[in-house]
C-alpha positions, 0 to 999 in steps of 0.5 A: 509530503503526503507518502513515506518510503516503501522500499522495505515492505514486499508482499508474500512471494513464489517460487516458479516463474514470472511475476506473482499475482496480487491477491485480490483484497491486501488488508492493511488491519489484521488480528490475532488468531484468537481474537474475534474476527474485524471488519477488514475492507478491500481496495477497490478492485476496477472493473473494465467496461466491457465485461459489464454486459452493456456493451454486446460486441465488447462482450462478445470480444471478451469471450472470444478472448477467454476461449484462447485460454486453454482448455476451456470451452464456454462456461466450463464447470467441473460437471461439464467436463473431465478435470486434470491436475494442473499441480499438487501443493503437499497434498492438495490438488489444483484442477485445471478447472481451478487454473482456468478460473483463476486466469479468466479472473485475472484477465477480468479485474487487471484489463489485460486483453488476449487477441490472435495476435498475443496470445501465444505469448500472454496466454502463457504469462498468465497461465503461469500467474494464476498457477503461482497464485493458486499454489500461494492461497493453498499454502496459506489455507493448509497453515490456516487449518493446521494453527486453527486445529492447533489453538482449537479455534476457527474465530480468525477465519474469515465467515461468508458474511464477511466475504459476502460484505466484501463483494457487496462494497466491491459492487458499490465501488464499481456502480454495479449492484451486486447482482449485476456483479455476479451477472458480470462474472457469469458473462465472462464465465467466471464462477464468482466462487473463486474470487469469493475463495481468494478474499477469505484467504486473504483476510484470514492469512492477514489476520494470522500473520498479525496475530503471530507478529503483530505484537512484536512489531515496535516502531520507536520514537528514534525512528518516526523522528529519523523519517519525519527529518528525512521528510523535511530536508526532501521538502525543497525538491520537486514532487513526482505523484506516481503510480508503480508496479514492482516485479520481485526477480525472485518471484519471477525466476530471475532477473531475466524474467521479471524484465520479460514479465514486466515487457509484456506489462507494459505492451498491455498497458500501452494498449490500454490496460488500466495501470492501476488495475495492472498493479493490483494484480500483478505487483509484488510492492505493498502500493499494489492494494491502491493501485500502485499509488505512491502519492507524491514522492522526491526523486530521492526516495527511489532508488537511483536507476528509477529516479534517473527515468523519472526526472526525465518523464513527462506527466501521463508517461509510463516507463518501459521496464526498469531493472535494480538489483532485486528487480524490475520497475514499471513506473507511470507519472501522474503529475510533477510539481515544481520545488516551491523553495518553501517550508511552512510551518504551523506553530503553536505557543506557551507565553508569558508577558514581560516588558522589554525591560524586564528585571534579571528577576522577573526574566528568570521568574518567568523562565523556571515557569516554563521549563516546569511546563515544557515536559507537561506539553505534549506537542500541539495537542494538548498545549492550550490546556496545560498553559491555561490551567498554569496561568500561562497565555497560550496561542495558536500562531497559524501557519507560515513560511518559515523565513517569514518568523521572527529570527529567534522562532525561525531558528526554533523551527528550522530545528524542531520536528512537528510534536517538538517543543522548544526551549524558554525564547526571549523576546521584546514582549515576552518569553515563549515556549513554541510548539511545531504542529506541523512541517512541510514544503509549500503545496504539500502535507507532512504526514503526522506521527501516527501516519508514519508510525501506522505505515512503518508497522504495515511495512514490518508486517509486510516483511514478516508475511513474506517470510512467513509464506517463503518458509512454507513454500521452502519445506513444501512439497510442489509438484506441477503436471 
């Protein structure tokens, strides 16, 4: 299998209504305050045809679709217009200038199209959206300043050349140059600055929470192990590769709002919002920076409400809205790949030559030589250097279907995890220390240690940053006008 469980890790949540945008680059790395600032790379962020400029009509649709936002008026600056107060964080204001950006952002990076006919009611949804949004970044940017002016140091926050670096990359990934990206904001009257505002917070909120958390975060031997056999007993089912967006209950004022949010979703969708472009800016669960891509997951690893829809999707299909118990699923399946009945397996061994008639002497011999060897072997990687540096024949076994081995090494792999080594095995032609390299179903990947362990870390991580912005929010004072 190519992915791990993701049910543990939510990304920082609100507390108005409706389901809480994304931010725009979630980053996996994050650094310590003090320590001097990474290159941190967003996802790639889609950018619909028809806010390119190439297409006339489509961008004249997309102005007259930003003219139903409220208040706004061509390419609205705050020099052009007088300004309001859309909310006040502590003692921040969030200007209905700052709104009204935030909104025509969301409508040009996720593809959510307003026409006459919705915009009664997706104008509002969205309007909702960025306030929540805006109201996260403020409190996120006053506990920057006040850590920052605590420890005396500005080192973990982002500078303009990372931010700069960031929209150069976005450019590229969307085959724009950065000047036809700037070009492309200016079209949709989008003022590039409040995307370029939303990629510091992110990466320097990240590093913040990595450098208070990050050092205290253990994932242990006992846990890869758990996760890599849970692993290998889903690796005879079938293979779903799906895409999900997930809309937090709590986020959304309930339950009853995240089901309506997640309908209004879903009607975008089916009218051709790109669903990976939905999912970055509108999913609460850590997949949101890959565009909900989960990669290829067993029904089992949902939970029980999803994989009932699931068993019954056909590949291409989206979900209607899918409650559990502490939210609503949107799920879309890509591809299904039928149970190959299958496990292979890729082995490596330790050997040491002996007859079939070998001697109670020489079999014991050759035993006590590698049971000293076996805790000097640290799974696949190093086992060829320590058996020629003992004398001991090493080899590289390829990989199989299991029930293709020998009795004696299909017991050993049916029993080990990839890393594992095995006992002393004797056969007609010698004994055996057998090292599994790698366990999966046939057709599909099981990730490595080093996989499962890094994803484990990001998903505690995760949860702390929730926490984190969750106990800001609680002693906030947030009052919106």
């Amino acid at each position: 299998m190519s992915t791990l469980p993701r049910r543990g890790a939510l990304l920082a949540v609100a507390a108005l209504t409706l389901p809480l945008v994304a931010s725009a680059a979630a980053l996996a790395q994050s650094r310590a305050p003090a320590a001097p600032p990474s290159r941190i790379t967003a996802p790639k962020v889609e950018l619909p045809s028809d806010i390119t400029g190439a297409d006339p009509a489509a961008a004249a649709a997309q102005t007259a679709a930003g003219a139903a936002i409220p208040g706004s008026a061509g390419a609205a600056t705050p020099s052009t217009q007088a300004e309001g107060v859309a909310a006040v964080v502590n003692d921040d204001i969030i200007s209905t200038y700052d709104l009204r950006q935030r909104m025509r952002l969301l409508v040009m990076t996720s593809g959510v199209q307003i026409t006459p006919q919705n915009q009664e009611e997706v104008v509002p949804q969205l309007q909702q959206e960025a306030l929540r949004s805006l109201v996260d970044e403020h409190l996120e940017t006053q506990e920057i300043q006040r850590v920052s002016k605590k420890q005396k140091t500005k080192d973990f926050i982002a500078d303009d050349k990372e931010v700069d670096d960031e929209l150069s990359d976005m450019a590229k990934r969307n085959n724009l140059s950065y000047a036809q990206l700037k070009s492309s904001f200016a079209a949709s009257d989008v003022d590039i600055q409040t995307l370029r505002d939303q990629i510091r917070t992110t990466i320097t909120w990240q590093r913040l929470v990595g450098g208070i958390y990050g050092r205290d975060i253990r994932v242990g031997d006992d846990q890869i192990d758990h996760m890599m056999q849970r692993l290998t007993n889903q690796a005879g089912q079938n293979q779903y590769l799906v895409s999900e967006i997930f809309i937090d209950a709590n986020r959304a004022g309930g339950m009853d709002g995240a089901v309506k949010g997640a309908a209004q979703l879903v009607q975008q969708m089916e009218q051709g919002a790109p669903f990976g472009n939905v999912a970055r800016q509108f999913s609460s669960a850590p997949t949101a920076a890959s565009g909900g891509d989960t990669g290829y997951i067993s029904a089992t690893e949902e939970p029980p409400e999803v994989a009932k829809v699931l068993e019954q999707m056909r590949p291409g299909q989206i979900s209607q809205p899918i409650p559990v118990s502490d939210g609503v699923y949107i799920i879309q399946l890509r591809e299904k790949r039928a149970a190959s009945g299958q496990t292979m397996v890729a082995l490596k061994q330790a050997a040491v030559r002996l007859d079939k008639d070998a001697t109670p002497a020489q079999i014991s011999a050759a035993e006590a030589q590698l049971k000293a060897l076996k805790p000097q072997i640290k799974g696949c990687s190093n086992i060829e250097q320590v058996s020629n540096k003992a004398g001991v024949v090493p080899a590289d076994l390829g990989e199989a279907d299991i029930n293709d081995l020998s009795a004696q090494f299909k017991a050993a792999a049916e029993k080990l995890q990839p890393g594992e080594v095995s006992d002393p095995i004797r056969t007609d032609v010698g004994l055996h220390l057998v090292a599994v390299c790698s366990k999966h179903a046939g057709g599909s990947t099981m990730p490595t240690r080093e996989q499962i362990q890094n994803r484990l870390q990001s998903e505690q991580l995760s949860v702390m940053s929730r926490r984190y912005l969750r106990d800001l929010r609680n002693s906030a004072t947030i009052e919106a006008r």
